[in-house]
C-alpha positions in Angstrom: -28.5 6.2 12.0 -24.6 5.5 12.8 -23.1 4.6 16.1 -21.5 7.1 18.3 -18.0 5.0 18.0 -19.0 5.0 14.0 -19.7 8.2 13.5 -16.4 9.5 15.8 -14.7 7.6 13.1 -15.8 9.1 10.5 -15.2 12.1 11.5 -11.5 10.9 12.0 -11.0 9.7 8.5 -12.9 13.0 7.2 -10.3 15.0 9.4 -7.2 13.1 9.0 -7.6 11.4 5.5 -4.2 11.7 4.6 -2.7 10.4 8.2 -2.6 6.4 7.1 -1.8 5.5 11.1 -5.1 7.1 12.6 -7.6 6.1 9.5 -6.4 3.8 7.1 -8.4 2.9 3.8 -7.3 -0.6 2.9 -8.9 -3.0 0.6 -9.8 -5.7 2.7 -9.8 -5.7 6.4 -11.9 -6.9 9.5 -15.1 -5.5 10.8 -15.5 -2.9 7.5 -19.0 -1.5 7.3 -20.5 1.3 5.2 -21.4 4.9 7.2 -23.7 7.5 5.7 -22.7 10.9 6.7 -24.5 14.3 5.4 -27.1 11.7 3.4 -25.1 11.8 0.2 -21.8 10.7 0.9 -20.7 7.4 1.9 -17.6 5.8 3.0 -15.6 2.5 4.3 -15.2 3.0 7.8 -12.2 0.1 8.9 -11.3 -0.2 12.5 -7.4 1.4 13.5 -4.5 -0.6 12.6 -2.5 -0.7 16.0 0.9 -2.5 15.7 0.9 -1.7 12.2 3.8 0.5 10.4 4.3 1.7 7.2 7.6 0.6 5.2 8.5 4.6 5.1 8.6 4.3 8.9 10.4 1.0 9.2 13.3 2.1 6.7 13.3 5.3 8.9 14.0 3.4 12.1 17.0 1.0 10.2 18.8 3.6 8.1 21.5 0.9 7.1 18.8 -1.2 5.8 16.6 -4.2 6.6 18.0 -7.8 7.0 16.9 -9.5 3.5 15.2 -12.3 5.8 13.0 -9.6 7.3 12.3 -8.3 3.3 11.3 -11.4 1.7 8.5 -12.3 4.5 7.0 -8.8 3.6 8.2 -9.2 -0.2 6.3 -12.3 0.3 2.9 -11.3 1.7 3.0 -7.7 -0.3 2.8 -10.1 -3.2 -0.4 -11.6 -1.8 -2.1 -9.0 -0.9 -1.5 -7.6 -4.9 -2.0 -11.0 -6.1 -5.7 -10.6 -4.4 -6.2 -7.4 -6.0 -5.5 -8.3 -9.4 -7.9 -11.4 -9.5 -10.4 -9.2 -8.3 -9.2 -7.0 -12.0 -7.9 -3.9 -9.9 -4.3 -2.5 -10.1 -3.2 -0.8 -7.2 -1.2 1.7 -8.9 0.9 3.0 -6.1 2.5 0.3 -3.9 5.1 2.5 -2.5 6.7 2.3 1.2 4.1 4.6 2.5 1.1 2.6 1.8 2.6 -0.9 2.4 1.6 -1.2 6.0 3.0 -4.4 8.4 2.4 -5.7 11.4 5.9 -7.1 12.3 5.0 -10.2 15.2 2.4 -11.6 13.0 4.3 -10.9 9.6 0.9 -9.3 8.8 0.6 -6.9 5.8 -2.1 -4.5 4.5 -1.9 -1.9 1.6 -3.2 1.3 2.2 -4.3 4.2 -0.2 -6.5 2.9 -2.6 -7.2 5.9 -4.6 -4.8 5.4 -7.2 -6.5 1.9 -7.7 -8.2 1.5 -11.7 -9.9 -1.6 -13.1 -8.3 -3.4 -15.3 -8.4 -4.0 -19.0 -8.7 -1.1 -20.4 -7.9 1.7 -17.6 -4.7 4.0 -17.2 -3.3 5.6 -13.8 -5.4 8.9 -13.0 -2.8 10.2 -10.6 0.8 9.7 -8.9 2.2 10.2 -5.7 4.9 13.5 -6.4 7.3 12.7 -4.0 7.4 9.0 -5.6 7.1 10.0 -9.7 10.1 8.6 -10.5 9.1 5.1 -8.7 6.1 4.8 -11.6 7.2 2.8 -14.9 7.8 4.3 -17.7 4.4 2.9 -19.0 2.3 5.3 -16.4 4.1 8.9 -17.9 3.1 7.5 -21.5 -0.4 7.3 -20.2 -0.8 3.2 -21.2 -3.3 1.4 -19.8 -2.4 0.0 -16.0 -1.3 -3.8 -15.7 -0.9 -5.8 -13.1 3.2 -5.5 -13.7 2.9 -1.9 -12.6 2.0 -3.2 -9.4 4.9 -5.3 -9.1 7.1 -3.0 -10.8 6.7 -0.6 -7.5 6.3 -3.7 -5.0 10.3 -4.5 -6.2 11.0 -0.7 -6.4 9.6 -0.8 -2.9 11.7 -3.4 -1.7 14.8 -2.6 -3.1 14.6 0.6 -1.0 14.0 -1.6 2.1 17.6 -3.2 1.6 19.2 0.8 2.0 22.1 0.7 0.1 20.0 -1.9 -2.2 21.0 -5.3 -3.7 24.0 -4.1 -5.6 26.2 -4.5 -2.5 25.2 -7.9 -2.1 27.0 -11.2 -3.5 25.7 -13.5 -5.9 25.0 -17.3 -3.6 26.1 -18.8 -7.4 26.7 -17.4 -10.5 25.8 -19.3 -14.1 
């Protein structure tokens, strides 16, 4: 039998599945445990993210872009946390801004959305986010099987978009 606080939450991420700052499904968090609801279906019940933001929400609040100091901390741990999934032999398969969450005083990071997620070798992408097809590589519309440079692909994709205007603006330190 589940907890009244468990089962409360369950009924949140039932309810609100799509609504990343009230439930959020990430891969690996604190305090996880499995809750049975209606006997046949189970799911990953986390605990709320609070302080957390998505990169859709942070690039909303700096329209002229991020500082590039403030991108390559979560450049940085955005590559960890994909850099955990894939030697566990999973591809993310959508790191886009809206399920690249951060907790900005601890430079904390957690992807969110884990749907899109296949095993690799030998798996393609199922399904894309519509309002992001053209983030995808070209590799995902030929139907190849997903890699773990599909992840980064979208992670630099991802970041680029946190710069605004992106890097083109920007000058070379040194040139070769």
């Amino acid at each position: 039998r589940v907890g009244d606080q468990s089962a409360k939450l369950a009924l949140l991420l039932r309810k609100n599945f799509h609504s990343q700052r009230r439930a959020v499904h990430a891969f690996s968090v604190y305090n996880s445990r499995a809750v049975t609801y209606q006997v046949t279906r189970k799911a990953n019940v986390l605990g709320l993210l609070d302080g957390f933001y998505d990169l859709a929400e942070v690039r909303r609040r700096y329209p002229g872009g991020l500082s590039p100091r403030d991108v390559a901390w979560m450049w940085r741990r955005t590559l960890v946390a994909i850099d955990l999934a894939h030697k566990a032999g999973v591809v993310h398969g959508a790191v886009i801004p809206e399920h690249v969450m951060i907790l900005p005083g601890d430079h904390g990071v957690v992807l969110t959305d884990w749907c899109y997620a296949v095993q690799t070798p030998g798996h393609r992408i199922r399904a894309i986010v519509p309002n992001r097809a053209r983030w995808y590589p070209p590799e995902v519309a030929a139907k190849e099987d997903a890699t773990p440079a599909l992840d980064i692909y979208m992670a630099s994709k991802t970041m680029d978009f946190l710069f605004g205007s992106g890097l083109t603006g920007l000058k070379p330190l040194r040139t070769f």
